[in-house]
C-alpha positions as CSV (number, residue, x, y, z in Angstrom):
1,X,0.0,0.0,0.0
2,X,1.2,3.5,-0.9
3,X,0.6,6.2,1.7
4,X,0.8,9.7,1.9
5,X,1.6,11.1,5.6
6,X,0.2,14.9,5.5
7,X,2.5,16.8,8.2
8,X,4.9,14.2,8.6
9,X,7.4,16.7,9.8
10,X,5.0,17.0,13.1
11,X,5.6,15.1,16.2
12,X,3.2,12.2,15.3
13,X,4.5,12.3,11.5
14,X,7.9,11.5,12.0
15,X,7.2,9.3,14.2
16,X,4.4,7.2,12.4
17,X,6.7,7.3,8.8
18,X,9.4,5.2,10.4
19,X,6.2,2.7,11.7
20,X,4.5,2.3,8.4
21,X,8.2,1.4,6.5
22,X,8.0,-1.2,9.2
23,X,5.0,-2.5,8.0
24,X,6.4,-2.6,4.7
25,X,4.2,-0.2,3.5
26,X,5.5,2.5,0.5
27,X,5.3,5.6,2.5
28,X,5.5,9.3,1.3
29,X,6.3,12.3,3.1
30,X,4.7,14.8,3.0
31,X,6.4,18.7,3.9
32,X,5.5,21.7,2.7
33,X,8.6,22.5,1.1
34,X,11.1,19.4,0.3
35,X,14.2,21.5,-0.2
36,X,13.9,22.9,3.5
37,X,12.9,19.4,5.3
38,X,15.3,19.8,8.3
39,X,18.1,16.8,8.6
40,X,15.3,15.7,12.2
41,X,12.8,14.7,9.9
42,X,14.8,13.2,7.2
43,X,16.5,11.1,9.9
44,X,13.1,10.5,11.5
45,X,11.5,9.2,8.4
46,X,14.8,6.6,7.6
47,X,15.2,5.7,11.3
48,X,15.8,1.8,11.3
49,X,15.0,2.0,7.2
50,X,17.3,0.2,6.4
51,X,16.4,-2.9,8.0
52,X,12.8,-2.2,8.4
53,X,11.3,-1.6,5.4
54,X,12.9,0.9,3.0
55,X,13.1,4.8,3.0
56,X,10.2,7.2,2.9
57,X,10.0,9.6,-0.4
58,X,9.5,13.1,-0.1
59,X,7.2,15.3,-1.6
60,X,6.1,18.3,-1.9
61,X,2.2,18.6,0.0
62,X,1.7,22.2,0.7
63,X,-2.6,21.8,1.3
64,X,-2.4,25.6,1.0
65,X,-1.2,24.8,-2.5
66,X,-3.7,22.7,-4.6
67,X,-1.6,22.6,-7.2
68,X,0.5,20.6,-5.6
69,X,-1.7,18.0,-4.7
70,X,-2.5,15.9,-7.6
71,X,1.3,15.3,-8.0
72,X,1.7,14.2,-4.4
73,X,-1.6,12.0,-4.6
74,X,-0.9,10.3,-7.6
75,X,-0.5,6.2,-7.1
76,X,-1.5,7.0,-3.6
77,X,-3.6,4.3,-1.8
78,X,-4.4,5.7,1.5
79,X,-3.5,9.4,3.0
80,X,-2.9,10.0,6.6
81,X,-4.6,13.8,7.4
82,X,-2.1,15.4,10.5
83,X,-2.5,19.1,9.6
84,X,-3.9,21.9,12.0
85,X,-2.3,24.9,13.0
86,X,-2.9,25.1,16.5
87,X,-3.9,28.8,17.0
88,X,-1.2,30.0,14.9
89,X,-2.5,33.6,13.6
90,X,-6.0,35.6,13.4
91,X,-6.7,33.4,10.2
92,X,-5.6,29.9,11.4
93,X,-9.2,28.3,11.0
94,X,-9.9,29.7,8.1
95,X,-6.3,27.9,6.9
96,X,-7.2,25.0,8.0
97,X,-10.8,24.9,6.7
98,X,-9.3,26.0,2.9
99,X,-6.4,22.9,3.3
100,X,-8.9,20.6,4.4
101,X,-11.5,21.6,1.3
102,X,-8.7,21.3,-0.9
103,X,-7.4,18.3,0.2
104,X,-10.9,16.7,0.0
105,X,-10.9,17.2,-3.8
106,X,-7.7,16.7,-4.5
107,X,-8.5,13.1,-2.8
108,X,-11.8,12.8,-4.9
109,X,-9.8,13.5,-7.8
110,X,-6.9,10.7,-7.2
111,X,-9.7,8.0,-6.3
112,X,-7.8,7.8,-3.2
113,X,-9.2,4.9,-1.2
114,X,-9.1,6.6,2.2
115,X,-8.3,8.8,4.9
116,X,-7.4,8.8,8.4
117,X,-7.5,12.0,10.1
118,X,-6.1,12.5,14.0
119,X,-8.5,14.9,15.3
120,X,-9.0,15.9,19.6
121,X,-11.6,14.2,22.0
122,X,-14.9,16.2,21.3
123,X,-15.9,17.8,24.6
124,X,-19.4,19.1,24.8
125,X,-19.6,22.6,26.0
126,X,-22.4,23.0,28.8
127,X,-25.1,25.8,28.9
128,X,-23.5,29.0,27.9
129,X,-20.3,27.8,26.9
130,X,-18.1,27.6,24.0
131,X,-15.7,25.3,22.6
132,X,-12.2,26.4,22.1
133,X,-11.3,27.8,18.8
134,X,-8.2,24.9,18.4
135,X,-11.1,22.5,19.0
136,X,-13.9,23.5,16.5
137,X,-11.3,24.3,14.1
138,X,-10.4,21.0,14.3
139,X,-14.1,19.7,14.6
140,X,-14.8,21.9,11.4
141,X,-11.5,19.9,9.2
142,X,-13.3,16.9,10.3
143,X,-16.6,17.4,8.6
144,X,-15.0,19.3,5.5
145,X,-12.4,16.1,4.7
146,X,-16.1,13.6,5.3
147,X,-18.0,15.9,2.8
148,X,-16.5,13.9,-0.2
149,X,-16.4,10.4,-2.2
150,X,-13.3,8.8,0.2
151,X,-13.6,7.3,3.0
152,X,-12.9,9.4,6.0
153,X,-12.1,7.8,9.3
154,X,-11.4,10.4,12.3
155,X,-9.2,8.8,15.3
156,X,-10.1,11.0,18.0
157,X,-7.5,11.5,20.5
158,X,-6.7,13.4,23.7
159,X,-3.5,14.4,25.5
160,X,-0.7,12.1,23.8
161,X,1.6,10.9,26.3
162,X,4.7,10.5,23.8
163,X,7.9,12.5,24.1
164,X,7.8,15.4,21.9
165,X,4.0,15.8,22.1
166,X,3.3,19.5,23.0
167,X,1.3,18.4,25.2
168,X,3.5,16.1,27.3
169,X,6.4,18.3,26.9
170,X,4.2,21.4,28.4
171,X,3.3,18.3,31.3
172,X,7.0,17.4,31.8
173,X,8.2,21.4,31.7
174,X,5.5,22.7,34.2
175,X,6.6,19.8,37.3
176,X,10.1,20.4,36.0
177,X,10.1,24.1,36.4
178,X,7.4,24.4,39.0
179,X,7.7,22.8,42.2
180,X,4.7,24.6,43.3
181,X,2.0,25.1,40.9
182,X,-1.0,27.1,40.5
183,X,-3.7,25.4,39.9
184,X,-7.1,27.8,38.6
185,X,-10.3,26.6,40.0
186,X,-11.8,25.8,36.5
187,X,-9.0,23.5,35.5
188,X,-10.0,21.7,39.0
189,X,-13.6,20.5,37.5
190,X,-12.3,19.2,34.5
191,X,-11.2,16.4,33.0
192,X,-8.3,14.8,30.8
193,X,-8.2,11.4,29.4
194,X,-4.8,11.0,28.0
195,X,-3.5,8.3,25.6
196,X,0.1,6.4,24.9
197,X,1.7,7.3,21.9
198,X,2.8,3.8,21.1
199,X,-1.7,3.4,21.1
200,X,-2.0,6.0,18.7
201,X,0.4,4.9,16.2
202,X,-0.8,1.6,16.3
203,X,-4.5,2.5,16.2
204,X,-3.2,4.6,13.0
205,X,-1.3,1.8,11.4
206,X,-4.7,-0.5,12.3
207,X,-7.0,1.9,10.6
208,X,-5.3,1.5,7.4
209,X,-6.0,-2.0,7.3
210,X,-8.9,-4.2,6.3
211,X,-11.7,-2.5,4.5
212,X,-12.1,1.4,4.1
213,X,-14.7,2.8,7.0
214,X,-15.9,6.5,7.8
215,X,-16.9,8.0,10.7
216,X,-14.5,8.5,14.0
217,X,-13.8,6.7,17.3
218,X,-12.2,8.1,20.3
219,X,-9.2,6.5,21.5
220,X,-8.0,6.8,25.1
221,X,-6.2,4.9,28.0
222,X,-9.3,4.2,29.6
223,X,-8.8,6.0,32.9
224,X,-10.2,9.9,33.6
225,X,-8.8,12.2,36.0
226,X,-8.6,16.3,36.4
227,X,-5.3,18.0,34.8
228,X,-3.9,18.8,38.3
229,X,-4.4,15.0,39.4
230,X,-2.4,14.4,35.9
231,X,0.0,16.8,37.3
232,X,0.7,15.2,40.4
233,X,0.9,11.5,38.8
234,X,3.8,12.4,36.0
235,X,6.0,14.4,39.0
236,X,5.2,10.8,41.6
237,X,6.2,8.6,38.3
238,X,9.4,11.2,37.6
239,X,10.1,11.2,41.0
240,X,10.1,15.1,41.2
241,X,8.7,17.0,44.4
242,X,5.9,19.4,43.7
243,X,2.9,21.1,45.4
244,X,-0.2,22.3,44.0
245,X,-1.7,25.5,45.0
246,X,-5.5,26.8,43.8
247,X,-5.9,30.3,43.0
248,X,-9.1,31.7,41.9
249,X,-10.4,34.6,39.5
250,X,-7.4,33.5,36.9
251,X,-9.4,33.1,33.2
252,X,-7.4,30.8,30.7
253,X,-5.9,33.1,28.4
254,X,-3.8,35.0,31.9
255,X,-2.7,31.5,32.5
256,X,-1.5,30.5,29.2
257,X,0.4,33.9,29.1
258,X,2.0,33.1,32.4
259,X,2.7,29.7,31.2
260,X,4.3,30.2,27.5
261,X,7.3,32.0,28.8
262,X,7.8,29.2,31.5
263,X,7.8,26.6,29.1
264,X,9.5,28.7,26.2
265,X,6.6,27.6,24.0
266,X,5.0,29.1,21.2
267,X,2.2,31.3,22.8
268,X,-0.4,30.3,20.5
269,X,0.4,26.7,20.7
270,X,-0.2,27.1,24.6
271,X,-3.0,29.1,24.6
272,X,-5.0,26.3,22.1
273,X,-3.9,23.5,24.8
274,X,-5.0,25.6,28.0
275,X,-8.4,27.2,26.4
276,X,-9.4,23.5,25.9
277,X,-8.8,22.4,29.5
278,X,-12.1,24.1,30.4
279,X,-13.9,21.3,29.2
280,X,-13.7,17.7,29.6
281,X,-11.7,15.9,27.1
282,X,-12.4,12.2,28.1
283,X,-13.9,9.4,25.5
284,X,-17.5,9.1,25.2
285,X,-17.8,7.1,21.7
286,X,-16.9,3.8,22.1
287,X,-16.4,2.6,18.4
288,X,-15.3,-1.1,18.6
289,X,-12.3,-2.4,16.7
290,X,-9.9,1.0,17.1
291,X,-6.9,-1.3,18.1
292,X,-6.3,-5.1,17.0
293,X,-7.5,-7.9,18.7
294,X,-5.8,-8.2,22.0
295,X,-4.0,-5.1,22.2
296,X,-3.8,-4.1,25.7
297,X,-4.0,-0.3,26.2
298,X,-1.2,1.3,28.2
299,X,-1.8,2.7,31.2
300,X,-0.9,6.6,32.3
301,X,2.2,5.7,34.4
302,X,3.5,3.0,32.0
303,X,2.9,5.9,29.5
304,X,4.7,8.5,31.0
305,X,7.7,5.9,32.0
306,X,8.2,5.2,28.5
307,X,8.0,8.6,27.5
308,X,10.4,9.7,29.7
309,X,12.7,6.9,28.6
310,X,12.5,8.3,24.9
């Protein structure tokens, strides 16, 4: 099978590439400009290729750029959606709505046999309340990409406990840096349901097999807790010292302006991640068949342990 990894210079790109070479699968890589794909990716996507299955070929996939699309479609089996801008400029949604429109026909015009897109637990916002933007952006690529002729399956995932997730690296940052952290009161109600990375690439690599399916399934570890429980859990399993403190009165976008200098992360990036705290991001849908027959889902601390080892 030939597929196309859209954003495989991300975090779960580069590290599902290396995954599907293993499987023996003909894999292209997909970056937005092949002439400045940085030596990490390129020695992401070969990692073990050389006794695991091949090398990955690059190509240029700009979804800003239909032109570009018909070229890096063409032969292409199955495609592998891992684009979203989280919160990156006043226009982001509007970038990622116009990507995922164009890569819908681009994909209708290939006869592309289907898609897998990694999308964000859907929380549902009580009376009064919104989702964040990062999340109905992301909501919003989803029903664009299922508006057309292929097959569109949407893997629905929460906080990824993988080294190099933004997610697990803001996790590992704030008990590294912060022996005593503030905790608002909203983020106190809320709940997180976090998933291993090695479940997620599998669950990928699974959803490319058998027949094509539409729709979406939400994958987690199977255990719920609040962010601050999360917190204390990675700094016990680290074996770092740390104390939480609530504060009240502290809306999301203070905190995620407090916090991007303290984890020198992209504001934007941290701001999409601590707007969608507010709500609870736990599984709800319970779509058999996400992971192969006896798989055993890993656990938050076996999670972290591993992550920590990468």
């Amino acid at each position: 099978m030939t597929v196309l990894v859209v954003g495989s210079g991300g975090y779960l790109g580069t590290r599902l590439v290396p995954e599907l070479l293993a499987r023996g699968h003909r894999v292209r890589a997909g970056v937005t400009d092949p002439r400045r794909a940085g030596s990490r990716e390129r020695a992401s996507h070969e990692r073990g290729s050389h006794d695991r299955g091949g090398r990955a070929e690059t190509v240029h996939c700009d979804v800003l750029d239909p032109d570009c699309l018909p070229a890096a479609l063409d032969g292409v089996d199955s495609v592998v959606y891992l684009v979203h801008r989280m919160g990156h400029g006043p226009g982001f949604r509007s970038e990622d709505a116009a990507g995922a429109t164009a890569m819908r026909e681009a994909m209708a015009a290939a006869g592309v046999g289907r898609c897998v897109y990694v999308s964000g637990l859907a929380p549902s916002a009580g009376p009064g309340e919104t989702l964040s933007r990062h999340m109905s952006s992301r909501l919003e690529v989803e029903q664009l990409l299922s508006a057309g002729p292929t097959p569109v399956f949407t893997l629905r995932a929460g906080i990824v406990l993988g080294a190099g997730s933004v997610s697990f690296e803001l996790l590992r940052t704030l008990c590294d840096r912060l022996p005593v952290q503030p905790v608002p009161s909203w983020m106190r109600g809320s709940r997180v349901e976090p998933v291993a990375e090695r479940d997620v690439l599998e669950a990928l690599c699974h959803a490319l097999e058998g027949s094509p399916r539409s729709g979406h399934g939400d994958l987690g570890c199977g255990e719920a807790l609040t962010y601050p429980a999360l917190l204390r859990r990675f700094s016990r399993v680290a074996g770092l010292p740390t104390l939480r403190v609530p504060v009240f009165g502290v809306p999301w976008d203070l905190v995620a302006a407090g916090l991007s200098p303290v984890v020198d992360s992209d504001p934007a990036t941290v701001g999409a991640l601590v707007e969608s705290l507010r709500h609870d991001m736990v599984t709800t849908d319970r779509t058999p068949d996400l992971l192969p027959a006896g798989w055993e889902r890993t656990g938050i601390d076996d999670a972290i342990r591993r992550a920590l080892r990468d």
